[in-house]
Backbone as JSON Lines, residues from 0, in Angstrom:
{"i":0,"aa":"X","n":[-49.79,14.07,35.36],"ca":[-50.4,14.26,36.65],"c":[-49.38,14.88,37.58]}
{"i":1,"aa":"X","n":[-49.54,16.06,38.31],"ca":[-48.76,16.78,38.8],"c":[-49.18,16.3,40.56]}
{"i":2,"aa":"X","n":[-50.17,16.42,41.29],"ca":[-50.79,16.31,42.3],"c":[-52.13,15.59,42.58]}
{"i":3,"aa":"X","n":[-52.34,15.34,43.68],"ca":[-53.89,15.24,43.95],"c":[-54.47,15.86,44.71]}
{"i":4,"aa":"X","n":[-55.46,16.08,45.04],"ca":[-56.1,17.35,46.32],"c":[-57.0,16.35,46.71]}
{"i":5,"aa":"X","n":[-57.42,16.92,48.06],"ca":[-58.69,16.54,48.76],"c":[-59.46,17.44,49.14]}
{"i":6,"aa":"X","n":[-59.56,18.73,48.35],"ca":[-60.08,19.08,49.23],"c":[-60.38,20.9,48.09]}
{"i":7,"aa":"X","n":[-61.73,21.41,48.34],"ca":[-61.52,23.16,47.8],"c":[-59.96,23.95,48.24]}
{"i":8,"aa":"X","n":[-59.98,23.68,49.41],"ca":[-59.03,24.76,50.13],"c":[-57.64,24.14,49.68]}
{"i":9,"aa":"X","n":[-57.32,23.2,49.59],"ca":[-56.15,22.42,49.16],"c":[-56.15,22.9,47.01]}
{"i":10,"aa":"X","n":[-57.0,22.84,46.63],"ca":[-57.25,23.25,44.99],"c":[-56.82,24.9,44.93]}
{"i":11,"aa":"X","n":[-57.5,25.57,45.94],"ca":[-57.05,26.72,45.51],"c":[-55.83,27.22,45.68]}
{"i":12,"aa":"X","n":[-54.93,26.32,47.25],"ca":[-53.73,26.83,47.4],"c":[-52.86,26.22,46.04]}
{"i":13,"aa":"X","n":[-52.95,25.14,45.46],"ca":[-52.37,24.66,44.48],"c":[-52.31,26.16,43.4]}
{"i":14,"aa":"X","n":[-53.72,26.61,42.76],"ca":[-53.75,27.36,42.0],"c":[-53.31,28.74,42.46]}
{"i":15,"aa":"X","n":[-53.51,29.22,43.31],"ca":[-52.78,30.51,44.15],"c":[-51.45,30.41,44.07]}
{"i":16,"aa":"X","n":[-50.82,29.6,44.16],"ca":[-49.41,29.19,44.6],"c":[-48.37,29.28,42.96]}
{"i":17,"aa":"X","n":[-49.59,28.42,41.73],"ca":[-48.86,28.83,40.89],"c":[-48.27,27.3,40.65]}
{"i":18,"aa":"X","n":[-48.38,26.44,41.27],"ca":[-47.44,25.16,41.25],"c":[-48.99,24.33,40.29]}
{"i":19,"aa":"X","n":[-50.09,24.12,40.2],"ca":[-50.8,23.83,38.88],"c":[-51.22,24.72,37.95]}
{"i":20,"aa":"X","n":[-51.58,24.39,37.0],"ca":[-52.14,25.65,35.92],"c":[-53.28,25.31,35.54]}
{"i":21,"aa":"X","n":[-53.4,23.88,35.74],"ca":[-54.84,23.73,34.41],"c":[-55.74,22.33,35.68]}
{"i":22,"aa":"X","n":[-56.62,22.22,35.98],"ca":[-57.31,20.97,36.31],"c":[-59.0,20.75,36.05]}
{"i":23,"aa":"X","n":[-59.22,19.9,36.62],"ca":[-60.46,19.18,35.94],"c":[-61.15,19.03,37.29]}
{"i":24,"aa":"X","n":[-61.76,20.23,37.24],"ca":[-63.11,19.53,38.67],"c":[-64.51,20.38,38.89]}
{"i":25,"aa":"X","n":[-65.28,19.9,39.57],"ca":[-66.93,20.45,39.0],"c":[-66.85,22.02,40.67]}
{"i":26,"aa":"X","n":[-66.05,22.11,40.94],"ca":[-66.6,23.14,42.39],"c":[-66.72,24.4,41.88]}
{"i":27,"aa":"X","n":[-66.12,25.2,40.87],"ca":[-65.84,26.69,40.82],"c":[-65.5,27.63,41.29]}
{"i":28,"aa":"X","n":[-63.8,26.78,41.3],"ca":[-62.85,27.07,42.09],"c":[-62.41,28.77,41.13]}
{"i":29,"aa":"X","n":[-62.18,28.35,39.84],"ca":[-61.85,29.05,39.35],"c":[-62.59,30.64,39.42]}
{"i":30,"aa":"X","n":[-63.85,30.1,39.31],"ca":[-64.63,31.42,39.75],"c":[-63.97,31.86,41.18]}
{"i":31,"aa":"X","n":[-64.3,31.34,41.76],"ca":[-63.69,32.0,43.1],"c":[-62.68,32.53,42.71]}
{"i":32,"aa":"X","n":[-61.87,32.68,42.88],"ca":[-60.41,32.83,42.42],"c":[-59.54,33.76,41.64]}
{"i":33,"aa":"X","n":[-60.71,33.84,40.5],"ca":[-60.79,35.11,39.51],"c":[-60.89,36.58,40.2]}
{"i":34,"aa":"X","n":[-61.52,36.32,41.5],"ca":[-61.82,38.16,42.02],"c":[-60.56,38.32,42.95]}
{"i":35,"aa":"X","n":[-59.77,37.5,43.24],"ca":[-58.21,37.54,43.91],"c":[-57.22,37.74,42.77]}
{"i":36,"aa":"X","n":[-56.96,36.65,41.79],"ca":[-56.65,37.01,40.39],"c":[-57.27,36.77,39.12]}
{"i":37,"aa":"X","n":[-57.09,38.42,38.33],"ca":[-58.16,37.7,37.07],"c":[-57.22,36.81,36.21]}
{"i":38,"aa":"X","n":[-55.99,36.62,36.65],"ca":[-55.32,35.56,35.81],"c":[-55.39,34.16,35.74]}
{"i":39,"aa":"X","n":[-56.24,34.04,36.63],"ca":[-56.78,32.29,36.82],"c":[-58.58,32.55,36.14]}
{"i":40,"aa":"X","n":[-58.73,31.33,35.49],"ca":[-60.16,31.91,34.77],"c":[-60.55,30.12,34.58]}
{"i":41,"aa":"X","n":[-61.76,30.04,34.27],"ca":[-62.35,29.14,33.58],"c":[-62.42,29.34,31.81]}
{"i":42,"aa":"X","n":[-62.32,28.13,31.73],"ca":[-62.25,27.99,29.87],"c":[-63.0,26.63,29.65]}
{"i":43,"aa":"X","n":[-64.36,27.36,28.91],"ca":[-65.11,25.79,28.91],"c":[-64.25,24.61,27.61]}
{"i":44,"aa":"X","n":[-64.88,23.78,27.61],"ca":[-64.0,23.28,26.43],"c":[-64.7,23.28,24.52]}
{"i":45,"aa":"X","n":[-63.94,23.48,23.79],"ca":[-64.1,24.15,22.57],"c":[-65.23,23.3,21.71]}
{"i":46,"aa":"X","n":[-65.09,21.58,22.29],"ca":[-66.2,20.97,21.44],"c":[-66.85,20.48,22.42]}
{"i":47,"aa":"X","n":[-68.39,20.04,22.59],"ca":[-68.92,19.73,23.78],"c":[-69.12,20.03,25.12]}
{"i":48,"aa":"X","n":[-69.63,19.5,26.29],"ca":[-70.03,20.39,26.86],"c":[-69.41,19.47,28.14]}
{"i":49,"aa":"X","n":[-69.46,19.87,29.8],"ca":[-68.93,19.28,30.75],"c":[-70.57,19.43,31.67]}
{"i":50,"aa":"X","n":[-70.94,18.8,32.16],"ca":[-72.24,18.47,33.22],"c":[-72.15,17.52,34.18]}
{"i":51,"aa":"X","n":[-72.71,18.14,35.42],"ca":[-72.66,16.96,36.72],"c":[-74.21,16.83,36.65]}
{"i":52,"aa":"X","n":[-74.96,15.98,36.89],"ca":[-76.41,15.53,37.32],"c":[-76.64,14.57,38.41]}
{"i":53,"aa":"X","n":[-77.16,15.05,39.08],"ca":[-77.63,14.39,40.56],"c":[-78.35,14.37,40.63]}
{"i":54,"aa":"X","n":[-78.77,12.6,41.67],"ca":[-80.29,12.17,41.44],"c":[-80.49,11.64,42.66]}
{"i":55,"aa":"X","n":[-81.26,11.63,42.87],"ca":[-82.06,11.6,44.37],"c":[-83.0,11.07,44.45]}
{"i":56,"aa":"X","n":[-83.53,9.5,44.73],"ca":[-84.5,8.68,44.31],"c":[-84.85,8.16,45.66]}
{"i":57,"aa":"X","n":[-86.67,8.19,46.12],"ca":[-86.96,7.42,47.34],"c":[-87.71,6.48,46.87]}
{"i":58,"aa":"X","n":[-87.57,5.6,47.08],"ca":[-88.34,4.75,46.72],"c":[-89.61,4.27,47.73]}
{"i":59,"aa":"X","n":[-90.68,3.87,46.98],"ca":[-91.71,3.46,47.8],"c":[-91.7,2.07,48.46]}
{"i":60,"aa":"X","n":[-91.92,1.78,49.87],"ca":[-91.95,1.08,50.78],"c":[-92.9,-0.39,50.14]}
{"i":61,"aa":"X","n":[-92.22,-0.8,49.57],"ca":[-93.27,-1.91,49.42],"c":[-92.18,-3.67,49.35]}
{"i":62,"aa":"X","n":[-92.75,-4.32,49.49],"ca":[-92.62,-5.82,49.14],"c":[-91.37,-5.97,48.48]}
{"i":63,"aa":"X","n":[-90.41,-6.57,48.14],"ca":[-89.69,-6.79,46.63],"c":[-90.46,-8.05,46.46]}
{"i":64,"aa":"X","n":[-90.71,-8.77,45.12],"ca":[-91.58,-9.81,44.65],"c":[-90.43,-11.29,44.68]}
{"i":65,"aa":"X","n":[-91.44,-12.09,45.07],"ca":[-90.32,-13.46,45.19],"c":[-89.6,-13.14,44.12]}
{"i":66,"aa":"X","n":[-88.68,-13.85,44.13],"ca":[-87.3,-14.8,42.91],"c":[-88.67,-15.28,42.01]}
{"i":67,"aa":"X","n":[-88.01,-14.94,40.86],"ca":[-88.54,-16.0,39.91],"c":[-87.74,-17.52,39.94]}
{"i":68,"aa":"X","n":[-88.5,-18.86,39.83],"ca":[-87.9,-19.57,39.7],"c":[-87.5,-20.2,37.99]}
{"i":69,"aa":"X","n":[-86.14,-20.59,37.97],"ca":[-85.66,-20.48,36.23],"c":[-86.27,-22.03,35.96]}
């Protein structure tokens, strides 16, 4: 572990700068980045796959049901 970021703009100066080479995060930084230098790139990984999924659930307005008693 070299650093931590908080932040896009903090990730890319890391990678611009040259002081990280390789990290792990879902923004597409790297895309960005590539049309400043094509020497920074994305590389998916060789077995399996990487996915974010987001879920967004409303629920309907109703009652919750007593406690069961044990």
């Amino acid at each position: 572990m070299k650093t931590y970021w908080t932040g896009g703009d903090d990730l890319s100066n890391l990678l611009r700068s040259g002081e990280i080479v390789a990290y792990d995060a879902w923004d597409g930084t790297a895309f960005k980045l590539n049309t400043e230098n094509p020497d920074i790139n994305f590389t998916p990984p060789a077995h399996g796959t990487l996915a974010l999924v987001s879920v967004f659930v409303q629920l309907e307005k109703r009652r919750s049901p007593a406690p069961r008693k044990r």
